[in-house]
C-alpha positions, 0 to 999 in steps of 0.5 A: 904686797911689799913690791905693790905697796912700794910701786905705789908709793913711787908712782905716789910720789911722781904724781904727787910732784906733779900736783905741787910743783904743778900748781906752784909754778902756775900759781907763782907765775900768776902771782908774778903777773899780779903782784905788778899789777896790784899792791903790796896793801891789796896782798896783806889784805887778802893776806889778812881774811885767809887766816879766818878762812884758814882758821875755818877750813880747818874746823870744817875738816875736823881732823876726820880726813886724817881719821878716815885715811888711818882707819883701816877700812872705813864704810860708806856709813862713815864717810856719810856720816863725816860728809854732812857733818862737814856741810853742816859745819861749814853752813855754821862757820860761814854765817858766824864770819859773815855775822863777825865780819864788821867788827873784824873790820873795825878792829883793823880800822879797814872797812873793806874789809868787811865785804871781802870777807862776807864773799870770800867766805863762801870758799867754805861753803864750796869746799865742804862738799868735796872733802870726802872725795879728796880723802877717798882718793888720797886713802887709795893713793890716786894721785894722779887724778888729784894731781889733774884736778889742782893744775885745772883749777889751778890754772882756770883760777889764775887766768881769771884773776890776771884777767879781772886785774887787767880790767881794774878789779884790784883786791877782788881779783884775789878773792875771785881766784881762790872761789873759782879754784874751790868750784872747779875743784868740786866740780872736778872731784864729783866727776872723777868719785864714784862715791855718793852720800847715802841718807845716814848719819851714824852718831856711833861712827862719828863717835868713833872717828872723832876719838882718833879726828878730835885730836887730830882736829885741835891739833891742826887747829892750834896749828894753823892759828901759829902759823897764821897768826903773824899775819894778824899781829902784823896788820894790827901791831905795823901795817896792812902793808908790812902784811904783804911783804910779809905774805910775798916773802913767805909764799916764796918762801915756802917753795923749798920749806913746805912744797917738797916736804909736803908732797912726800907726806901726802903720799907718805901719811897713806903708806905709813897707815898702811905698815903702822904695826912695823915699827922697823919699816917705820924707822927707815922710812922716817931716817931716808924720807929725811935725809933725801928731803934734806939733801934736796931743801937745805941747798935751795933754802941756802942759795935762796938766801944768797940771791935773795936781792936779786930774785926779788927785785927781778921777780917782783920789781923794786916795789918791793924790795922791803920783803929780801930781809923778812924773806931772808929770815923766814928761809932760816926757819924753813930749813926746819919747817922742811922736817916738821911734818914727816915726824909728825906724820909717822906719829900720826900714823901710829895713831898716837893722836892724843900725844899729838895733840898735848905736845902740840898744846906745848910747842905752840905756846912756847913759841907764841911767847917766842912771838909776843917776846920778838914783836917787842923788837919791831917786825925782824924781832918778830921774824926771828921769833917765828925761825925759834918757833919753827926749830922749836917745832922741829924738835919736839916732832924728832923727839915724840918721833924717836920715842916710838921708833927708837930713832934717836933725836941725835942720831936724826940730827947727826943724820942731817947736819952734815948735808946743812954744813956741806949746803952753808959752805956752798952758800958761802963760796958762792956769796964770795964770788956773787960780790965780785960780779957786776951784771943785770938781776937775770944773769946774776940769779942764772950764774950763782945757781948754776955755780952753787949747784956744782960746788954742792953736787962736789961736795955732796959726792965727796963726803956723802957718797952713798946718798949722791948714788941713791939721788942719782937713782932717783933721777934716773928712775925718774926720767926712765918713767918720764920716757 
């Protein structure tokens, strides 16, 4: 059971890699492609009308995802019941943006807006009919088949919108790409799931479900405003403009602070669901799950910082170039981010729903007032604030983690800050030499990667021997199964 189970989470790990970095490299390429086609406004306005959707994809899910894949063994009654709730939710939310979309517009002072919104949100709509399916797949660890349908929407949807750019279709290319990936994905789910709704909903089963979901729910949803909001304050409080170059920075951003993190808890939360009574189980994962994302997104984070420049000039043109300071200081906060979501995950797995919930009722607020307060100081104030937030974030989920585990929040950071010394000082070397060099943006990026690299793997062997190994035979694992 124990060798089957860890099989599993290997094979879920491998594909679970597949789907993200999979659909992150055609969707980085593709917004390549579109961001010297369109412009930054075109970016911020999408950027814009996605936390609405945001907002809304979230309430429709309600935290029932969560609740069906901790819950032992779930029935067909339950995953009926949420299936229509979803669809019903999803019908509700759609006509209330569709019904608010003009006074959106006017206080943003951008009548555009309004339309965009209307069409865009029928990705609700769309989504709400292939939630289950995801879940029933995720809960059994079918990675693979999820990792096959992200790269085909993915890759369907960004030839679709680079195509309607071409052609002169601007912003709407944008919001045909997200509709187009939302079909396909459906589309692809029902064809893959062999599950079907029966006739039934069960007010008991809901009831049931939503004691551990509601929680879940008005946490993700606090949540997801926070991490959404910025966006808004930015586009009322600067320009819709400074919006784009403030989604730019962040998407690429995001690549090490989120991606990695995000794959290892996709197929972490199922497995932690699954051995939730041993606590001891629970704190080795937690303490290796960490240190080898760690040792993995602290070095990328930091060389990201370094070549920032660069990378953004070669990548986006010099258009724009008034995104390298906010995308420098949003990787400050990412070395945080990278850790949020595993400790709140084995919380989640615990089922402790309800502390989750008040703690996360807490952090957010605190780190709103970290926002409003940086705001006051122009939009890097206001970045600043965001990178409190995220380690604010950070420790209270290592903290609420440790209360369970018995892992304490020193240990966890004794754990981790000798791989983000080895990673600064790396940087640090590399920066030095990268101001002797007078090449073209490509050489320079390829040069100081190269060198960065070796320098950490240096250090990393010297003063963390036993990690170096266990990397090592991950890769080599890794390239056996690729053979």
């Amino acid at each position: 059971m124990a060798e089957s189970l860890k099989q599993q989470a290997i094979f879920g790990i491998i594909w679970s890699s597949i789907q993200k970095f999979g659909t992150l490299i055609i969707s980085f390429l593709s917004n390549l492609v579109l961001a010297r086609l369109l412009s930054p406004t075109d970016f911020g306005t999408i950027g814009i009308l996605m936390v609405f959707i945001a907002l809304s994809g979230t309430l429709v899910d309600g935290g029932f995802g969560s609740a069906l894949i901790q819950k032992k063994n779930p029935t067909n009654t339950d995953y009926s019941t949420i299936f229509y709730w979803n669809i019903i939710l999803a019908i509700f939310l759609y006509a209330f943006l569709f019904l608010t979309a003009p006074a959106i517009a006017s206080f943003y002072d951008e009548s555009a807006l309004s339309e965009l919104l209307r069409v865009l949100g029928i990705i609700l709509l769309i989504n709400s009919f292939n939630i289950i399916q995801s879940n029933i797949l995720t809960k059994n660890l079918k990675f693979k088949v999820l990792a096959q349908r992200d790269l085909i929407s993915t890759s369907i949807g960004a030839i679709v919108a680079i195509t309607l750019a071409y052609k002169g279709f601007g912003i709407w290319s944008l919001v045909v790409n997200h509709i187009v990936i939302g079909i396909i994905k459906s589309i692809l789910l029902w064809a893959v799931c062999s599950w079907r709704p029966q006739l039934i909903f069960n007010y008991g089963s809901f009831k049931e479900l939503f004691g551990f979901g509601g929680f879940i729910l008005s946490s993700n949803l606090i949540n997801t405003l926070c991490n959404n909001i910025q966006g808004l304050i930015i586009g009322k409080v600067f320009t819709i403009q400074d919006v784009g170059f403030y989604t730019q920075a962040r998407k690429l951003e995001e690549i090490p602070s989120t991606s990695f993190s995000a794959i290892v808890v996709q197929v972490a939360y199922p497995i932690f669901s699954k051995v939730q009574n041993d606590l001891d189980k629970l704190k080795n994962a937690l303490q290796r799950i960490s240190m080898l994302m760690a040792s993995f997104v602290f070095p990328a984070i930091i060389l990201l910082i370094v070549i920032a420049k660069p990378l953004i000039i070669f990548l986006f043109t010099d258009k724009w170039s008034e995104s390298i300071p906010y995308f420098q200081i949003l990787c400050i906060g990412g070395i945080a981010i990278s850790l949020q979501n595993i400790n709140y995950s084995v919380v989640a797995a615990l089922g402790r729903s309800r502390s989750l919930f008040k703690w996360t009722v807490i952090k957010r607020s605190l780190g709103l007032i970290f926002l409003g307060v940086g705001t006051l100081f122009g939009m890097k104030g206001l970045l600043f604030g965001v990178v409190l937030g995220s380690y604010l974030i950070y420790i209270i989920n290592a903290s609420l983690a440790s209360h369970y585990l018995k892992y304490s929040l020193i240990s966890q950071l004794r754990d981790l800050i000798g791989i983000l010394i080895i990673s600064v000082i790396t940087g640090l070397i590399v920066y030095y030499l990268s101001t002797l060099l007078s090449l073209a943006h490509y050489l320079i990026i390829f040069i100081i990667s190269i060198m960065f690299l070796l320098v950490y793997i240096l250090l990393l062997r010297i003063f963390y021997n036993t990690l170096f190994q266990e990397i090592k035979s991950l890769v080599k694992n890794y390239l056996i199964w690729r053979k």
